[in-house]
C-alpha positions as CSV (number, residue, x, y, z in Angstrom):
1,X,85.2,99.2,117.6
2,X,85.5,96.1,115.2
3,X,84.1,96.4,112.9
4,X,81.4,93.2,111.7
5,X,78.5,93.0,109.1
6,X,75.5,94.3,110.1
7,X,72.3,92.1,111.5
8,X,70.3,91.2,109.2
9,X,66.3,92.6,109.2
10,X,63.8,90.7,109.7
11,X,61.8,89.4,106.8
12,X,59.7,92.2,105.3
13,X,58.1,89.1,102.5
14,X,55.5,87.9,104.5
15,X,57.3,85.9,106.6
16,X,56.7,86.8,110.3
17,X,58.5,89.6,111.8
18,X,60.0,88.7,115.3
19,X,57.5,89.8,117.9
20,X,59.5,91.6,120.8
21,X,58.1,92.9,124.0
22,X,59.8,96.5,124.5
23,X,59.2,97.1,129.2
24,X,59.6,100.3,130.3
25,X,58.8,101.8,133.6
26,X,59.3,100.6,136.6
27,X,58.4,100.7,140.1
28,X,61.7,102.9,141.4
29,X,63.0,106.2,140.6
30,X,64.1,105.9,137.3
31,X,60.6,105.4,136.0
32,X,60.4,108.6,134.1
33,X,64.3,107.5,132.3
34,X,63.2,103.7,131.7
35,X,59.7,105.1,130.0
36,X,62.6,107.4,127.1
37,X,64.3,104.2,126.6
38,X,61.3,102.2,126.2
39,X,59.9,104.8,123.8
40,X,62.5,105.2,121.6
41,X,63.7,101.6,121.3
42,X,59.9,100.6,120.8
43,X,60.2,103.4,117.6
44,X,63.4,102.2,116.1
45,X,62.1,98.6,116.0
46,X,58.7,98.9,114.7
47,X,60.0,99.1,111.4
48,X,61.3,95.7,111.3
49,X,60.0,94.2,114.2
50,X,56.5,93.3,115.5
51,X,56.3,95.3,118.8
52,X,54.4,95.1,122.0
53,X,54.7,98.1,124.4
54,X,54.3,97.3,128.0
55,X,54.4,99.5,130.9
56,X,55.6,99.1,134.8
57,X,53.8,101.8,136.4
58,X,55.7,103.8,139.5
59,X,52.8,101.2,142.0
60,X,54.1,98.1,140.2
61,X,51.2,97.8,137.8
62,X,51.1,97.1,134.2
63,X,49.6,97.9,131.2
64,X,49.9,96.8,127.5
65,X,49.8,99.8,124.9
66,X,48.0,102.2,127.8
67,X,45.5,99.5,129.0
68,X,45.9,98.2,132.2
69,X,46.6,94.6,132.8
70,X,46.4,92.1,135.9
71,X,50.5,90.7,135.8
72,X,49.5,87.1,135.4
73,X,48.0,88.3,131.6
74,X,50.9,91.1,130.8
75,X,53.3,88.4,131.5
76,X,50.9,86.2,128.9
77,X,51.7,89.1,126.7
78,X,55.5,88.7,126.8
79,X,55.1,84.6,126.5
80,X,53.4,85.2,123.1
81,X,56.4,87.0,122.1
82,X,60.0,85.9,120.8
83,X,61.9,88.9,123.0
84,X,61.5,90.6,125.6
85,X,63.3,94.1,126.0
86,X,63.6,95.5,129.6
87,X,63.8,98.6,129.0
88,X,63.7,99.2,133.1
89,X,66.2,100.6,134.8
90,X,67.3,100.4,138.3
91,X,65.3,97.7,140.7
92,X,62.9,95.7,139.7
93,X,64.4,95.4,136.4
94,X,67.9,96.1,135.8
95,X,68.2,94.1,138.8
96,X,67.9,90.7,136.7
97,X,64.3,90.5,138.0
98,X,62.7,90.8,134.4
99,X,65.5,88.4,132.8
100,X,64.7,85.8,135.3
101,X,60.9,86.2,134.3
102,X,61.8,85.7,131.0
103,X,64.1,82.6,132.0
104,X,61.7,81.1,133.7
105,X,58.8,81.8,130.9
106,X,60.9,80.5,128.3
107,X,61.2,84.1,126.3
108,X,64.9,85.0,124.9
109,X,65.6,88.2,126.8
110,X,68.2,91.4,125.8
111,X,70.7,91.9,128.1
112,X,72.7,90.2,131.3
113,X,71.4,87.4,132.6
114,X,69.9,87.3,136.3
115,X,73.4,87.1,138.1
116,X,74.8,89.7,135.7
117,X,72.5,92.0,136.4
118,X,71.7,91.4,140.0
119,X,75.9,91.6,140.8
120,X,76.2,94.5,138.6
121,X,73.2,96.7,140.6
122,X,75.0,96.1,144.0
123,X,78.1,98.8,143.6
124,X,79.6,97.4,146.3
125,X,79.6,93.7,145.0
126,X,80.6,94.8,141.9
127,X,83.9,96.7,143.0
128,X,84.7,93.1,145.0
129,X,84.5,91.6,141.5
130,X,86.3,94.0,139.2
131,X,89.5,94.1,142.1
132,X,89.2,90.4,142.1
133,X,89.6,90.7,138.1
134,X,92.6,93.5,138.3
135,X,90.3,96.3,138.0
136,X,91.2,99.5,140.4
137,X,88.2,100.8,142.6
138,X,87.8,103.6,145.1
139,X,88.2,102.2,149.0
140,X,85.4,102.7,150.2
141,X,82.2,101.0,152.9
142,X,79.1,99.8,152.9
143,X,76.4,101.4,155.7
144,X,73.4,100.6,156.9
145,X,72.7,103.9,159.0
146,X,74.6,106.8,160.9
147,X,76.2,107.5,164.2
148,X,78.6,104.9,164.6
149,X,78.4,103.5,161.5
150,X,80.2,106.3,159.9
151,X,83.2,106.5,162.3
152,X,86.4,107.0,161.0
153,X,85.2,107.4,157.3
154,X,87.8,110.1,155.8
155,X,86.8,113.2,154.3
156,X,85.8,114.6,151.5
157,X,83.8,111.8,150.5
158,X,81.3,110.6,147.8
159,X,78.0,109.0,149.1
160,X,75.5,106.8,147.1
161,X,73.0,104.3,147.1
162,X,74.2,100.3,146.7
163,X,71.9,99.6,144.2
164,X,70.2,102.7,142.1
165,X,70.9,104.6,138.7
166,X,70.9,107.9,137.0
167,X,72.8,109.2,140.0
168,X,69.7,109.7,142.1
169,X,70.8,110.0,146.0
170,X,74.9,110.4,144.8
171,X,76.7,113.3,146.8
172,X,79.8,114.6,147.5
173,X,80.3,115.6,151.1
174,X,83.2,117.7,153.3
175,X,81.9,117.9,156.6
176,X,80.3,115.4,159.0
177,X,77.1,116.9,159.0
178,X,76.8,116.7,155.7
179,X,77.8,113.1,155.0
180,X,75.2,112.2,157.8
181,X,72.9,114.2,155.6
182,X,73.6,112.3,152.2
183,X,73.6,109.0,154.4
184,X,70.6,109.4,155.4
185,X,69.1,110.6,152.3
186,X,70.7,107.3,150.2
187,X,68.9,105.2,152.6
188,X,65.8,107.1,151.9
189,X,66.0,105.0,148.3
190,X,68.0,102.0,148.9
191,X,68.7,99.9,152.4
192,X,72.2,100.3,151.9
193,X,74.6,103.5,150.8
194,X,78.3,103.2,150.1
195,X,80.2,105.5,151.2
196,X,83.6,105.9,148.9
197,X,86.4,107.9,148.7
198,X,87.0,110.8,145.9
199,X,89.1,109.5,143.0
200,X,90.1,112.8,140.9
201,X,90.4,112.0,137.5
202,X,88.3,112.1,134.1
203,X,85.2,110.9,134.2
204,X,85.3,108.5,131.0
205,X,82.8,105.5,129.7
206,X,83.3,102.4,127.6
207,X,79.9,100.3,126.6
208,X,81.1,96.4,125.7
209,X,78.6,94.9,122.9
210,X,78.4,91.1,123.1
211,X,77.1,90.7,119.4
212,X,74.7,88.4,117.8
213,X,77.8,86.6,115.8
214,X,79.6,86.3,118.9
215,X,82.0,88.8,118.4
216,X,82.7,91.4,121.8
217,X,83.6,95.2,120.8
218,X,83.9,98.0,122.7
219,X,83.0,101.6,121.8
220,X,84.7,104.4,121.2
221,X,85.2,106.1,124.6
222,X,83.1,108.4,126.1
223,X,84.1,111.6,128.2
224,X,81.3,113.3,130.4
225,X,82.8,117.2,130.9
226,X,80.4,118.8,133.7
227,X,80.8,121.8,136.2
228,X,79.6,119.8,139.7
229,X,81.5,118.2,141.9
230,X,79.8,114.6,141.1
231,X,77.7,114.1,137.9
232,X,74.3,113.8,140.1
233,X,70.9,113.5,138.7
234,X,70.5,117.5,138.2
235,X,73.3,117.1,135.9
236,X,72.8,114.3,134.3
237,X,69.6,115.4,132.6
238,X,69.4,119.3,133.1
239,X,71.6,119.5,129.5
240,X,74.4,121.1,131.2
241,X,76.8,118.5,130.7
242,X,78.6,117.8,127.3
243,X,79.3,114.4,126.0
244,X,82.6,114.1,124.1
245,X,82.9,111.0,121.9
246,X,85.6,110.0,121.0
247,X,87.5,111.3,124.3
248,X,90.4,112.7,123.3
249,X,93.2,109.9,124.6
250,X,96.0,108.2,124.1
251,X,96.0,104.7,122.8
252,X,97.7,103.6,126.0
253,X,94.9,105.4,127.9
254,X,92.2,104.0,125.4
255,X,93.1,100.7,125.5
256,X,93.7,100.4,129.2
257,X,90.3,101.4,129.4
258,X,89.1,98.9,127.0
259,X,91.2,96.5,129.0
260,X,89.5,97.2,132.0
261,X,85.8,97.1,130.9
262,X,85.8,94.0,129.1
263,X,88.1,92.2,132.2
264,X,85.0,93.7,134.6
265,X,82.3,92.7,132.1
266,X,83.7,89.5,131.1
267,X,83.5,88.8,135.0
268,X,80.3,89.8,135.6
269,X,78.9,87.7,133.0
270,X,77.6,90.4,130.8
271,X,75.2,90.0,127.8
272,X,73.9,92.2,125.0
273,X,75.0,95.6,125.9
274,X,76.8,97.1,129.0
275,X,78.3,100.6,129.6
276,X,81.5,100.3,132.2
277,X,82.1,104.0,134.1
278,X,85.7,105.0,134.8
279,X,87.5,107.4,136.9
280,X,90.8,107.9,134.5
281,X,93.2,108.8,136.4
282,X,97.2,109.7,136.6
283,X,97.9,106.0,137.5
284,X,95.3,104.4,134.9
285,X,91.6,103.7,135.1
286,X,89.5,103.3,138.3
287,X,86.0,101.5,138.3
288,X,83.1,103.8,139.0
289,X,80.6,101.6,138.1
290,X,78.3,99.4,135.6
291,X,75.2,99.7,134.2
292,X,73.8,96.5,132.9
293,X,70.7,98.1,131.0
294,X,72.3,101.4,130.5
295,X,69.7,104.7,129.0
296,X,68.6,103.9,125.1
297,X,67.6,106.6,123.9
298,X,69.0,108.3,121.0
299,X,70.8,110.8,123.0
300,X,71.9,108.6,125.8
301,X,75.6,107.7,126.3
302,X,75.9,104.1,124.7
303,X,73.8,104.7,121.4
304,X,76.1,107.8,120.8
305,X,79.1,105.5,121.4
306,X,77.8,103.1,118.9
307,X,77.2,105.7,116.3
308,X,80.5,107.3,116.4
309,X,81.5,103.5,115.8
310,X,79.4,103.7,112.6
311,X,76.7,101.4,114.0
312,X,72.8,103.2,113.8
313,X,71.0,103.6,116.3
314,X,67.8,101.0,114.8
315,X,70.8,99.0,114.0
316,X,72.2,98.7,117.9
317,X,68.6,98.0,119.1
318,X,67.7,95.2,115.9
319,X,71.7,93.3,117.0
320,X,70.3,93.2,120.6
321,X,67.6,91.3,119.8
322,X,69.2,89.0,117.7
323,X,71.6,88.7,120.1
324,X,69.1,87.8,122.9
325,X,67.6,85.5,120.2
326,X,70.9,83.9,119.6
327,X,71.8,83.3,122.9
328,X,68.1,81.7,123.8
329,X,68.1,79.0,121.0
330,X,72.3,78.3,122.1
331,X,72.3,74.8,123.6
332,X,72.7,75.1,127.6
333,X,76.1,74.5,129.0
């Protein structure tokens, strides 16, 4: 990671603290994750920031430190403020939905941008972008249902939602009853399931920070070592797998990776923080996927990057929203 000076805090001498709008939530499945990140990014800024916690409840509701709000005064809530933080992942969030409410309110917003993040949720669109920018993904189609749909897809194979997170509805699959099965079962949480096949290799992250001086680093890189066959949701939060940071590579392998995620981020259009999942494998890194507003919690993958870097946790969260503040008062193209 390069190494740059700290952002500064906000004024503690009675000038006024910036007010930021921490989301979390959300009306999808990872509304139990999005409420950890909001929670603990909502902590590490109170103590030099002036924060609102708001809340997207699982029926699309919201409510403003536990008191329920009609949406036309929660979003009055965020227009008062100088940031907002979605802190909600998957759709209706991560999606660029709550950057383009910023956008449109006039509100400096963390993160991607609307096409960012609404290219990055769709796997599928986001593997046409990374091979169109030299990145290698796993071949792989996009269905809509069963039956005929899934003729001729080769065996074993990994099957997954277009646009989710935290692995919920990802399987691996070796017969055709069971790739029917997780078909099905992915289109049971999104309208569309890709169906990919099985890259064997190490399973290996890289976040890209897009910093409030306008410097772009990448972490150190991040190995995920677990039993299963896929890193599913069970997995993923059950404490079973171990994080290794930083993987043990070789500079080729560790800067081909870097390579690769900012080539994929740089042509998404990434903003504040992303983390880029790889596949490293005997003939160089393959593109799993990308998360736009990846888990913020203190134990999550990207702060844990950071602060193998030497960059704090509060200190991550505090350069995000100068970031987002930067960005917002930047003249327009």
């Amino acid at each position: 990671m390069t190494t740059t000076d700290a952002p500064t805090a906000p004024a503690t001498d009675g000038a006024r603290r910036t007010r930021v709008a921490v989301v979390g939530g959300g009306a999808n499945v990872e509304h139990d994750v999005s409420l950890a990140s909001a929670a603990a990014a909502a902590s590490a800024l109170a103590p030099t920031h002036d924060v609102v916690r708001l809340t997207i409840g699982r029926d699309g509701r919201w409510s403003v430190d536990d008191v329920d709000l009609p949406v036309d005064e929660a979003v009055a809530v965020i227009a008062a403020c100088d940031v907002l933080l979605p802190a909600v992942h998957g759709p209706h969030g991560e999606d660029g939905t709550l950057a383009a409410l910023a956008d449109v309110i006039g509100v400096a917003c963390v993160g991607s941008g609307v096409r960012a993040g609404a290219i990055a949720m769709d796997k599928a669109v986001t593997k046409l972008v990374a091979a169109a920018a030299g990145v290698a993904v796993a071949a792989g189609r996009v269905v809509r249902g069963t039956g005929p749909a899934l003729d001729g897809v080769p065996l074993p194979a990994v099957v997954k939602p277009v646009a989710s997170g935290s692995s919920h509805g990802v399987r691996c699959v070796t017969t055709r009853d069971e790739l029917t099965d997780a078909v099905e079962a992915a289109l049971a949480i999104d309208r569309s399931a890709l169906v990919e096949e099985v890259v064997v290799g190490r399973e290996v992250d890289v976040a890209v920070l897009r910093r409030a001086d306008g410097t772009t680093v990448t972490s150190p890189p991040l190995e995920i070592l677990h039993a299963g066959a896929v890193f599913d949701t069970t997995t993923k939060y059950d404490g079973s797998a171990r994080f290794v940071v930083p993987a043990a590579l070789t500079d080729d392998e560790a800067r081909a990776l870097a390579d690769a995620a900012l080539a994929v981020t740089d042509a998404l259009g990434c903003d504040g923080v992303a983390r880029v999942d790889f596949f490293l494998t005997a003939d160089g890194p393959v593109l799993n996927e990308v998360n736009t507003m990846p888990g913020m919690t203190t134990h999550s993958q990207v702060p844990r990057m950071f602060a193998a870097a030497g960059l704090p946790y509060a200190e991550l969260l505090a350069d995000l929203v100068a970031g987002a503040l930067a960005r917002h008062r930047a003249p327009a193209a």
